[in-house]
PAZAPA-4460 file (N, C-alpha, C; in steps of 0.05 Angstrom, whole numbers, plus 32768, in hexadecimal, padded with zeros to 4 digits):
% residues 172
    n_x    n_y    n_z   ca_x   ca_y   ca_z    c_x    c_y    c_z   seq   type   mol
   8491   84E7   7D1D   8491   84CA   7D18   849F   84BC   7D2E     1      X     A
   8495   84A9   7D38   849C   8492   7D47   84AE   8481   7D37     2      X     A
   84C8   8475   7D3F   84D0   8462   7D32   84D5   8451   7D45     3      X     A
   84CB   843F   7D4E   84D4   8429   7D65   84E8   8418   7D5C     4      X     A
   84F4   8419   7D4A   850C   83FF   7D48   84FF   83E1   7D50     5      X     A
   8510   83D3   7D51   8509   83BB   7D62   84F6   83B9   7D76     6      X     A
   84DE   83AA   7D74   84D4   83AD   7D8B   84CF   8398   7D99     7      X     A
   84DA   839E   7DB1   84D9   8388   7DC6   84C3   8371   7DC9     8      X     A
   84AB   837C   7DC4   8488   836F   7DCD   8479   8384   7DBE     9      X     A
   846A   8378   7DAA   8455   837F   7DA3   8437   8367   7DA1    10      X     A
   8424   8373   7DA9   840D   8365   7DB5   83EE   836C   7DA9    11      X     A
   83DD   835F   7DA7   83C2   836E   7D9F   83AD   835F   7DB7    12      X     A
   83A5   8379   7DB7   8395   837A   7DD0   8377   837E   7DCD    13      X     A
   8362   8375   7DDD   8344   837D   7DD5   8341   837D   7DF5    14      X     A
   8332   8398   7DF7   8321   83A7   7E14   830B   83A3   7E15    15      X     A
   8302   839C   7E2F   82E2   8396   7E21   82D1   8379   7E24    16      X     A
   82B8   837E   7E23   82AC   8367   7E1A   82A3   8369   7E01    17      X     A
   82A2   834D   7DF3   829D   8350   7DD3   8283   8357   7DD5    18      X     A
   8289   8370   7DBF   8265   837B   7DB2   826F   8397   7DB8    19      X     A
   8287   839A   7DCA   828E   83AE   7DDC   82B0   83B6   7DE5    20      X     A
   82B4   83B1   7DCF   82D9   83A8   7DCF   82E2   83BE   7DBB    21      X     A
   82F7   83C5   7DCD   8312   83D9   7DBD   8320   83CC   7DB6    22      X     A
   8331   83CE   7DA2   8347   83BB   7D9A   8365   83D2   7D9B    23      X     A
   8381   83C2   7D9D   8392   83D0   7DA5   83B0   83B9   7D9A    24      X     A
   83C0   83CC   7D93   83DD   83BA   7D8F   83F1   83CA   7DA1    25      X     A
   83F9   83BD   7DAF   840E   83C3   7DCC   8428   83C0   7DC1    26      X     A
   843A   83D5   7DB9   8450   83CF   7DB7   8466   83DC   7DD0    27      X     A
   847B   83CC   7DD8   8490   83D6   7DE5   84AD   83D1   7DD3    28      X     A
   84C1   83E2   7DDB   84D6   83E8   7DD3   84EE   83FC   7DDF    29      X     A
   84F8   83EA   7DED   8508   83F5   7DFD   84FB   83FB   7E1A    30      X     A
   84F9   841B   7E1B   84E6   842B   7E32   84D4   8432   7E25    31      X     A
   84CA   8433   7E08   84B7   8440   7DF8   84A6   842E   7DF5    32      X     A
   8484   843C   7DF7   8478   842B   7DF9   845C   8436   7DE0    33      X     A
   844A   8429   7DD6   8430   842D   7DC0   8421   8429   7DBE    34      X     A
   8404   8429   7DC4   83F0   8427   7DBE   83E3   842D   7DA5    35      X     A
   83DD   841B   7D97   83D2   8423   7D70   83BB   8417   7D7C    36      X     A
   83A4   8427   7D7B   8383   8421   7D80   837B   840E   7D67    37      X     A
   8370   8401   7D5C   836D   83F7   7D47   834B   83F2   7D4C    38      X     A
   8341   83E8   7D36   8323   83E6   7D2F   832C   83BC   7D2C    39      X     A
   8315   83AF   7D3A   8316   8394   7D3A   8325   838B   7D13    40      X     A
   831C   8393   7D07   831D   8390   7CF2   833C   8396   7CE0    41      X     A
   833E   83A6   7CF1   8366   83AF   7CE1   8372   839B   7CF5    42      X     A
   8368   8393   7D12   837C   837A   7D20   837F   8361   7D07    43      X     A
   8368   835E   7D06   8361   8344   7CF2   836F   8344   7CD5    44      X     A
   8375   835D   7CC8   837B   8365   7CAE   839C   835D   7CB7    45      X     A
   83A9   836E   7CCB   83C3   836D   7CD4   83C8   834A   7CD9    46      X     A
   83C7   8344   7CDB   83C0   832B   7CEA   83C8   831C   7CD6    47      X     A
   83B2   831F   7CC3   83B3   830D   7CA5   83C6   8317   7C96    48      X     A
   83CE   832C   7C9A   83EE   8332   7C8B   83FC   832F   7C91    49      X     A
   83FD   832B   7C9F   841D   8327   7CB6   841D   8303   7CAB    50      X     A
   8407   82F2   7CB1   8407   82DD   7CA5   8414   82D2   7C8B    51      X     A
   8405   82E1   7C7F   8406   82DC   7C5B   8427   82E3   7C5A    52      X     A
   8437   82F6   7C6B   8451   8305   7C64   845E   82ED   7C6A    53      X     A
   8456   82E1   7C7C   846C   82CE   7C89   846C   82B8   7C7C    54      X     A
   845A   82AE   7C70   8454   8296   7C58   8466   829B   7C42    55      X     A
   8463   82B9   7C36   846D   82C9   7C1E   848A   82C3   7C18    56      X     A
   849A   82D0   7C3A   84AB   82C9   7C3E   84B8   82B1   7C52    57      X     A
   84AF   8297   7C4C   84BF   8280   7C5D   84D9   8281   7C55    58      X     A
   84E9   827C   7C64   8505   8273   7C5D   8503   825D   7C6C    59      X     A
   8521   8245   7C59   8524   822C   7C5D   852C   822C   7C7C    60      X     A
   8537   823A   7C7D   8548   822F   7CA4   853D   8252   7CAE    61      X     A
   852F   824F   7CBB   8527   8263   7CD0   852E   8262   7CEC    62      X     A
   853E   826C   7CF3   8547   826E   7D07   8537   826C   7D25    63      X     A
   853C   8262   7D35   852C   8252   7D4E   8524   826F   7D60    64      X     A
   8511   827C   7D6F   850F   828F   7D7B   8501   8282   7D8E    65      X     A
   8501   828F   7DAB   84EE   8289   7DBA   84D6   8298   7DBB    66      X     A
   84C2   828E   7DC4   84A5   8294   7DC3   84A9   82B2   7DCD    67      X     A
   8499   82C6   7DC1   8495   82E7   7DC9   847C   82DD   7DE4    68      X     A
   8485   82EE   7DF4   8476   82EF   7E10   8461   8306   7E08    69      X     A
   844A   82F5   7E0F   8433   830C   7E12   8425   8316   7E29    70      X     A
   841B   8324   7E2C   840D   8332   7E40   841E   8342   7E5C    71      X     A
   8431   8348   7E51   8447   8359   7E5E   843A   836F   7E75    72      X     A
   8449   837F   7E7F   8449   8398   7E8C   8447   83A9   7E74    73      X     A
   842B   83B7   7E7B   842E   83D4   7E60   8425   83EB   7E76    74      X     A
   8431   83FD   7E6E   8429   841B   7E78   8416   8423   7E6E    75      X     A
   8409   842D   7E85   83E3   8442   7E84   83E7   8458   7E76    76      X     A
   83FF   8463   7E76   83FF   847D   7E63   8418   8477   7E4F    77      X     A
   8419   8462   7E32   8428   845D   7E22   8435   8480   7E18    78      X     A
   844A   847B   7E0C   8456   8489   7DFF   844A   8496   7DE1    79      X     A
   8438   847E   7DD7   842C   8489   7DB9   8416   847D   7DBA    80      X     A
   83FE   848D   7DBC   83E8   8483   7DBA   83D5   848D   7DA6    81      X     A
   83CB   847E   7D9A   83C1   8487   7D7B   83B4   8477   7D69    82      X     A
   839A   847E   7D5E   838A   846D   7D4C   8395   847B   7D37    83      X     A
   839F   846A   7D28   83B0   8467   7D0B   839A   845E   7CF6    84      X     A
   8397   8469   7CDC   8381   8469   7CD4   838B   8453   7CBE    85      X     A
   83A2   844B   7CB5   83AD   842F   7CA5   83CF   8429   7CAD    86      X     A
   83C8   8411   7CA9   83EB   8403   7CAF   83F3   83F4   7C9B    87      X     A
   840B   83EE   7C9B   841B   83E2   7C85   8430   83D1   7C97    88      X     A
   8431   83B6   7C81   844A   83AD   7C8C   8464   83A9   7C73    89      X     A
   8479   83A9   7C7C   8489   839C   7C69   84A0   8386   7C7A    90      X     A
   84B2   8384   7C6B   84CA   8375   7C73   84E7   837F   7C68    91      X     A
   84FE   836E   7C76   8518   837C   7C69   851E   835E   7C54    92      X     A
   8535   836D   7C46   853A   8353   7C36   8541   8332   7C41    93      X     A
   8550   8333   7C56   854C   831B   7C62   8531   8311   7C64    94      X     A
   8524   831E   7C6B   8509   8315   7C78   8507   8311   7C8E    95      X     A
   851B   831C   7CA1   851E   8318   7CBB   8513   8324   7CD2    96      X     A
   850D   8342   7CC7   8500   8353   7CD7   84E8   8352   7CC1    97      X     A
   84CC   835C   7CD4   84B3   8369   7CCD   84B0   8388   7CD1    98      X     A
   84AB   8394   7CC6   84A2   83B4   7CCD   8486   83B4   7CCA    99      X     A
   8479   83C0   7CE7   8460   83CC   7CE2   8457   83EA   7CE0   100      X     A
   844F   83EB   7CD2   844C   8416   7CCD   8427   8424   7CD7   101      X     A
   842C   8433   7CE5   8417   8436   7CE7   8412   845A   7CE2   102      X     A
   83F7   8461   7CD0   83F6   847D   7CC5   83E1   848E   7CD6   103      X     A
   83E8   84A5   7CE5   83D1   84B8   7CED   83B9   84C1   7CD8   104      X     A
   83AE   84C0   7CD7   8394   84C9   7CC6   839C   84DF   7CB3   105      X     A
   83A3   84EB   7CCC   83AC   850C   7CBD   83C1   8503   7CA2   106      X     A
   83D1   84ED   7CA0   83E2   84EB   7C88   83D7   84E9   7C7A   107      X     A
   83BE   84E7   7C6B   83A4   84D5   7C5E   83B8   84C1   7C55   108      X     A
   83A3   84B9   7C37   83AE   84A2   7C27   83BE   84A4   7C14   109      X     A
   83D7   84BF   7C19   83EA   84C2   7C0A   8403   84A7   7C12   110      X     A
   83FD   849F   7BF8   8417   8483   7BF2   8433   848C   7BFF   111      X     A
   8434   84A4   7BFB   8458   84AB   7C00   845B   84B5   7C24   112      X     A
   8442   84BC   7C2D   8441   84C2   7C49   844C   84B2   7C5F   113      X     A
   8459   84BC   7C6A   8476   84BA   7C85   8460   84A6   7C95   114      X     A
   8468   8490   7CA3   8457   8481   7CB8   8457   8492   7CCB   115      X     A
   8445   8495   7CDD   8445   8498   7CF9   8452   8488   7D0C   116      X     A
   8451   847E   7D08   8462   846C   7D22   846B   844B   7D05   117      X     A
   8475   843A   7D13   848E   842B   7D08   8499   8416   7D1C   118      X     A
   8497   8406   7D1D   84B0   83EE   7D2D   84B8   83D8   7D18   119      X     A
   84CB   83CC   7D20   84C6   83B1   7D13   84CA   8395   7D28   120      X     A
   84C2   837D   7D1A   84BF   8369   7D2B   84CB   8353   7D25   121      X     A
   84D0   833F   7D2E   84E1   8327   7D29   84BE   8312   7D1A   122      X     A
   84D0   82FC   7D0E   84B6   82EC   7CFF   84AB   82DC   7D1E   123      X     A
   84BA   82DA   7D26   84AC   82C9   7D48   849C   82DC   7D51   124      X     A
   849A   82F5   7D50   848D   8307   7D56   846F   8309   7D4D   125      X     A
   8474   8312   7D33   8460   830F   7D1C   8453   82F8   7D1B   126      X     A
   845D   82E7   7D23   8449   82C9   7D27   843A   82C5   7D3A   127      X     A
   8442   82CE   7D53   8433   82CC   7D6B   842B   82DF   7D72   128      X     A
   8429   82FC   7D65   8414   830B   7D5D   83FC   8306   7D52   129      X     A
   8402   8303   7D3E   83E9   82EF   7D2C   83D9   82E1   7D2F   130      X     A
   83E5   82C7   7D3E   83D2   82B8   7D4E   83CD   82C1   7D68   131      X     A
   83CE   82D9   7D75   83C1   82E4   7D89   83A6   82F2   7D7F   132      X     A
   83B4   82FB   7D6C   839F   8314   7D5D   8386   8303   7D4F   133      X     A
   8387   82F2   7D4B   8371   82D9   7D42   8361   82CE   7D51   134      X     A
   8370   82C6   7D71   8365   82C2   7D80   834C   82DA   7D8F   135      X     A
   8357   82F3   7D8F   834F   8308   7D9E   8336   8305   7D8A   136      X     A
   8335   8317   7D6C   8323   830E   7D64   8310   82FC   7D61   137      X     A
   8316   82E1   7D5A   8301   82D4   7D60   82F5   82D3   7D78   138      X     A
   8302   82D3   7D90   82F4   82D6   7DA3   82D8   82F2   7DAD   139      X     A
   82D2   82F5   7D9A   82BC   8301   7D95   82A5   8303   7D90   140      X     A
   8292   830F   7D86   8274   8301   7D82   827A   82EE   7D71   141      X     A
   8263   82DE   7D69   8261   82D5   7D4F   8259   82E2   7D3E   142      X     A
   825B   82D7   7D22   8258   82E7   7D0E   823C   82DE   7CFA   143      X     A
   822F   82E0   7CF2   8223   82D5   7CD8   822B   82CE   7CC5   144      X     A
   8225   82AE   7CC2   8232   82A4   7CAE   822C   82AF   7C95   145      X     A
   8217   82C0   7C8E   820F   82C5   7C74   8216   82E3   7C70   146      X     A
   821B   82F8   7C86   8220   830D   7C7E   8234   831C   7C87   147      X     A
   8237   8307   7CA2   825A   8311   7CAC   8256   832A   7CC7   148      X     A
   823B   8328   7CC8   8232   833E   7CDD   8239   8332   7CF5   149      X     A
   8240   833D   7D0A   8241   8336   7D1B   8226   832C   7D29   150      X     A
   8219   8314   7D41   8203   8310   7D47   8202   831A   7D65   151      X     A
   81EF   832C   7D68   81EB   8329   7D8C   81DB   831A   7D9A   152      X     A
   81CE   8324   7DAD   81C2   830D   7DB9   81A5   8304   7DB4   153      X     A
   819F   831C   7DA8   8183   831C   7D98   8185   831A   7D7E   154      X     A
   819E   8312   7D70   819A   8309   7D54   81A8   8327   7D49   155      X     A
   819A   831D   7D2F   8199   833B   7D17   8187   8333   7D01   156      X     A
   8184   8346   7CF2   817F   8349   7CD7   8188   8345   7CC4   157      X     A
   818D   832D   7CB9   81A4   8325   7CA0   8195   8331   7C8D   158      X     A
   81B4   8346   7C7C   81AE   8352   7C69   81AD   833B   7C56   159      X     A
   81B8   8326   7C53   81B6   8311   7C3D   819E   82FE   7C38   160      X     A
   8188   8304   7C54   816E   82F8   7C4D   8157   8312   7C53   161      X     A
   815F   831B   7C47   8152   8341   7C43   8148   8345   7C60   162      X     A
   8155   8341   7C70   8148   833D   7C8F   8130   8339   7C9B   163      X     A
   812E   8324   7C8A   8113   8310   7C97   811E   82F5   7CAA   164      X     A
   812C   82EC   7CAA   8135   82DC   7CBE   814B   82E8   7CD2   165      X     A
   8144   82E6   7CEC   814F   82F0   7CFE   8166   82D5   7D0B   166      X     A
   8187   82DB   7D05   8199   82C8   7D18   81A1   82CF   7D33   167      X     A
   819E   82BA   7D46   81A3   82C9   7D60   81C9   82BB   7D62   168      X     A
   81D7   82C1   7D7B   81F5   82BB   7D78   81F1   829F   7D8B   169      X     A
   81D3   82A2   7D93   81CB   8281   7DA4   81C8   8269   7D8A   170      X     A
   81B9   8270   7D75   81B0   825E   7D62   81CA   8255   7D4D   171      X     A
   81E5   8263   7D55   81F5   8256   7D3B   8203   8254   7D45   172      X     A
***
């Protein structure tokens, strides 16, 4: 297990052109550094939790932080590199720190299973995570409004009009 403590910068990243994109969360900590491969879809899930946590938990006087710097210096050969097959977040009782957990496959979906790797983050952190991770995503194809498919350039086949009408990502 990884436990990163505090971590200095953590980031979500997409490689790629959309239609054709890896997705990635960059953490540093200290000299230690992580790569969690992620699927577009756990960025977006993470994203929206990290959200909803920080709503969950507002406190009245939150303390002033400065903006987390993104797009840092990362190393070509990180220290932990690994598609984690689910993540979890929590918080401490303050609400001050965020923990993100991330599980190797091999743990399956046993509830009581040890994270793989572990940091935690400040709420300034978690915020400008979030709205990176929103941005990255959206910045992507479009989607179908009726089925949520992604559209390429020749359209698709909406399963919601038994694919008789073809949307292209030009027409919406």
């Amino acid at each position: 297990m990884w436990d990163f403590g505090r971590a200095d910068s953590i980031e979500p990243e997409a490689i790629g052109e959309p239609g054709d994109r890896r997705f990635r969360i960059r953490v540093m900590a200290r000299l230690e550094s992580a790569s969690l491969w992620l699927e577009k879809e756990q960025v977006a899930s993470l994203a929206l939790a990290l959200r909803r946590l920080l709503e969950q938990t507002k406190r009245a006087e939150e303390p002033a932080e400065p903006e987390p710097v993104m797009g840092g210096s990362f190393p070509e050969m990180p220290d932990v590199d690994f598609r984690p097959s689910r993540l979890g977040i929590g918080h401490d009782d303050q609400a001050t720190n965020i923990s993100i957990f991330a599980y190797d496959p091999e743990a399956g979906d046993d509830e009581n299973a040890t994270p793989t790797f572990s940091c935690q983050v400040s709420r300034g952190q978690a915020r400008a995570f979030a709205r990176r991770a929103e941005e990255i995503v959206n910045a992507g194809r479009p989607v179908c409004v009726l089925c949520g498919i992604p559209l390429d350039e020749d359209g698709h086949k909406c399963l919601r009009r038994n694919g008789h009408a073809g949307l292209s990502a030009s027409s919406g």
